[in-house]
Every structure is written in structure tokens, then in C-alpha cells.
C-alpha positions as CSV (number, residue, x, y, z in Angstrom):
1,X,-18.5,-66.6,-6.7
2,X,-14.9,-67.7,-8.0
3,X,-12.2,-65.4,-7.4
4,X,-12.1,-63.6,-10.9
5,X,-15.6,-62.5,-9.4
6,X,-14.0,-61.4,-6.4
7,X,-11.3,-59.4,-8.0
8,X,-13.8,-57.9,-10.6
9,X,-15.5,-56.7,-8.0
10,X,-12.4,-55.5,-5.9
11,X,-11.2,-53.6,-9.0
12,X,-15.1,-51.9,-8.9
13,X,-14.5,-50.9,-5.5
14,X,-10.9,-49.7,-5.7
15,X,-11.9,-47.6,-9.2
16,X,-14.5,-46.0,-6.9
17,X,-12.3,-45.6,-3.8
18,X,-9.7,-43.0,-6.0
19,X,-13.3,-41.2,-8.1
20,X,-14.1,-40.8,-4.4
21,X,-10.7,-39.7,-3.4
22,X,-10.1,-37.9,-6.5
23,X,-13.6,-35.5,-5.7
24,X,-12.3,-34.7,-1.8
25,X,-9.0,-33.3,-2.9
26,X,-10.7,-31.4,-5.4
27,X,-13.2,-29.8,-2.3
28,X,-10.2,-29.5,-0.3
29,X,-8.2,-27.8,-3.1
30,X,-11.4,-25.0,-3.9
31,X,-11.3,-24.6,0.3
32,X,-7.9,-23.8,0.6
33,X,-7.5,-22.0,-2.7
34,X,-11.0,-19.8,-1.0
35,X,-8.6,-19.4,2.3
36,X,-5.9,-18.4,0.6
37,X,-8.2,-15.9,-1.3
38,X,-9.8,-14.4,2.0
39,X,-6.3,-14.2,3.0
40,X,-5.0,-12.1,0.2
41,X,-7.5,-9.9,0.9
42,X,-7.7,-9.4,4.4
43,X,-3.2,-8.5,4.3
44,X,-4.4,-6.2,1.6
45,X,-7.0,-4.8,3.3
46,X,-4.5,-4.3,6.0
47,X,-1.7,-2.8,4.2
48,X,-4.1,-0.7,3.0
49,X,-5.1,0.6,6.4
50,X,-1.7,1.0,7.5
51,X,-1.3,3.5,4.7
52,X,-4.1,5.6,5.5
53,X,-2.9,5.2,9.0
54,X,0.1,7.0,8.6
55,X,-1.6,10.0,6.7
56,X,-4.2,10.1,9.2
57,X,-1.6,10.2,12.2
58,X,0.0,13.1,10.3
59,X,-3.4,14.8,10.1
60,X,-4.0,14.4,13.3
61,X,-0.9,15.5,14.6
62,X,-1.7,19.1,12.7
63,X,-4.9,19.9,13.7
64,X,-4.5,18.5,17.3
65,X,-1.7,21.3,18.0
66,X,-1.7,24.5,16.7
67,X,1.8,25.5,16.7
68,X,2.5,21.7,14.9
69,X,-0.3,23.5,11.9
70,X,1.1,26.5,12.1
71,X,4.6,25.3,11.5
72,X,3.4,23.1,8.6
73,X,1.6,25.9,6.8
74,X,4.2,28.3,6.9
75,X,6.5,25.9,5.9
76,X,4.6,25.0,3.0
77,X,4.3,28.8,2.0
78,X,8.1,29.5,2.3
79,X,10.7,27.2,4.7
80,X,13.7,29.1,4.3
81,X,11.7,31.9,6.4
82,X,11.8,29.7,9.1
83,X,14.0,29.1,12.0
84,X,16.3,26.2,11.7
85,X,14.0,24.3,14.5
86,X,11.0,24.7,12.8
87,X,12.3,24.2,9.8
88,X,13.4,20.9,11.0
89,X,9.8,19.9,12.4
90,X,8.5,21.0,9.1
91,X,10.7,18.7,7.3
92,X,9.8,15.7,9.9
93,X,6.4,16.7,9.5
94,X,6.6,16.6,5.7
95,X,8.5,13.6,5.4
96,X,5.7,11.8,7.4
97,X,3.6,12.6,4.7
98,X,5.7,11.7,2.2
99,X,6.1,8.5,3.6
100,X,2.6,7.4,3.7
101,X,2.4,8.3,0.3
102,X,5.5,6.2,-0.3
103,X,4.1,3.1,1.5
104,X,0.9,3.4,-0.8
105,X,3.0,3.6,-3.9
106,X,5.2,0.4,-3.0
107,X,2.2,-1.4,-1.7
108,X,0.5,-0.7,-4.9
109,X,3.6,-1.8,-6.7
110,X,5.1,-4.9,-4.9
111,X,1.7,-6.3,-3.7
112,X,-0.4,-6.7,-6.6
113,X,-2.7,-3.6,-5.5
114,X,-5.2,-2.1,-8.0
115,X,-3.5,0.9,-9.7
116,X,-6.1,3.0,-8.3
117,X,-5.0,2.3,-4.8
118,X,-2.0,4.8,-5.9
119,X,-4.0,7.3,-8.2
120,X,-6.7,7.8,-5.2
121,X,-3.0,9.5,-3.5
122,X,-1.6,11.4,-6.6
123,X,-3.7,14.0,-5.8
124,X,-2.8,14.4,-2.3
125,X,0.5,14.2,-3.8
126,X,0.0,17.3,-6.2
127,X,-1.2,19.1,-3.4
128,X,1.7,18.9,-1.3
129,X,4.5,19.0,-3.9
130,X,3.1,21.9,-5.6
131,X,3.9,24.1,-2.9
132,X,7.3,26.0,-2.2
133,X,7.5,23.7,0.5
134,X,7.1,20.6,-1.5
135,X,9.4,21.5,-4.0
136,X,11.7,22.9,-0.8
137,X,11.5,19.1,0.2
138,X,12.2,17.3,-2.6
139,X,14.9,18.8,-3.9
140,X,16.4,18.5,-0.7
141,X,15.3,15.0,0.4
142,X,14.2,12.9,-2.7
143,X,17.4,10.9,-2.9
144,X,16.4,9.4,0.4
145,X,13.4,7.4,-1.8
146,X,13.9,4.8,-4.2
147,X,14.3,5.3,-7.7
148,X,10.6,4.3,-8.9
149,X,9.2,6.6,-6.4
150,X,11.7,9.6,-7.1
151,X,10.5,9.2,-10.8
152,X,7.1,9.2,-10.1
153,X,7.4,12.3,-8.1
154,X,9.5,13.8,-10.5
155,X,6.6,13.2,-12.9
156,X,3.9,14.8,-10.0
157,X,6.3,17.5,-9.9
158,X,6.2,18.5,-13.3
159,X,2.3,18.8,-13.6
160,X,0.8,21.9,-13.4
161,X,-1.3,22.5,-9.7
162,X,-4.6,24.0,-10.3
């Protein structure tokens, strides 16, 4: 065996070396890109949650107390009959539904969520804002949203609640 043999043979082993090479990076690259997949999901999955988190809080809060529900319903029926304290905790209590709806929107939005992840909550959404409380509360409280959000409520507002 001369040396061109030896460095035929060399090349062999070095054009195997990188196919060899070339084929881990490639599993790496599927693992990681699978990670980075699961990943996605689970912060989704978790923003998600937190979402329906803060509705179910607010829920909670209502039907736990029954002043808290009593407040609430009244207020959706007619605030400006209410005293200035309750009118305040009807307001607090609104605005924490409000909220959630809010974070759903913008997670929908700025995280890449399915658009049904937002029209699942548009009906909630009509719910609450057609009633004289809702309209009550955004008139008096939707500059405190950004603008995306203000127009899609303005859009909820204008549909007819059946």
C-alpha cells in the first residue's frame, strides 16, 4: 500500500466522517425543532389557562358571596341606581371581567393563537356589553384599553343581543 492508497482511503473515511456528521445534526435539529414545538404549546396552553383563570376567579368571586352577586346583577340592570360604593365594586367587578376578556383577545393576537381562542369569548362578550351595565362601562372606561380591543368592542357593541 503506497501513500496515494493511504490518502484514497483517508479521503473515504473523512467523506464518511461529515455524511455521518451531516445525519446527527440533522437528528439533533428534528429534536430541538420537536422541543421547541412542545414548548410552544405548553406557554400556549398556559396563557391560555391564565385567561380562563381570571374569568373563573371573577365567577367565583360572584357566586361565593351574595352581596358581591347581588351588586353585579343590579349593576348590570341599571348602575346609576346604585350607591357610589357599589357602584364602584360593580365597576371593579366588571372590569375584571373585562380584563380576562382582554388578555384572551391580546393572546389571540400577539401570540399566534387560533382565532377561535377569541371567538369562543365574543359571546361572553355580547352578553356582558349588552346590558345597561355594559354599555354603563364602556362608555365610561373603554379608553383605558388599547385601540384594537376598543374597536373590537365597539364592533360587539353594535350587534344586536338576542
Amino acid at each position: 500500500m503506497n501513500l496515494q492508497d493511504l490518502a484514497a482511503i483517508s479521503e473515504i473515511i473523512a467523506a464518511l466522517a461529515v455524511v455521518i456528521s451531516l445525519i446527527y445534526v440533522a437528528i439533533q435539529i428534528r429534536q430541538n425543532n420537536r422541543q421547541l414545538d412542545e414548548n410552544t404549546n405548553a406557554v400556549r396552553a398556559s396563557a391560555v389557562y391564565s385567561g380562563l383563570h381570571l374569568i373563573f376567579d371573577n365567577r367565583i368571586a360572584i357566586f361565593n358571596d351574595g352581596e358581591t352577586a347581588d351588586i353585579f346583577y343590579r349593576g348590570l340592570e341599571d348602575p346609576e341606581e346604585m350607591s357610589a360604593v357599589e357602584k364602584t365594586r360593580f365597576r371593579l367587578i366588571f372590569a375584571n371581567a373585562v380584563d380576562a376578556l382582554f388578555n384572551t383577545f391580546s393572546q389571540t393576537k400577539a401570540s399566534g393563537f387560533s382565532p377561535e381562542t377569541w371567538e369562543a369569548q365574543e359571546a361572553t362578550a355580547r352578553r356582558l356589553m349588552g346590558t345597561a351595565g355594559g354599555r354603563w362601562f364602556w362608555s365610561n372606561y373603554r379608553h383605558e384599553y388599547r385601540e384594537d380591543f376598543r374597536v373590537e368592542f365597539d364592533g360587539i357593541m353594535r350587534i344586536e343581543v338576542t
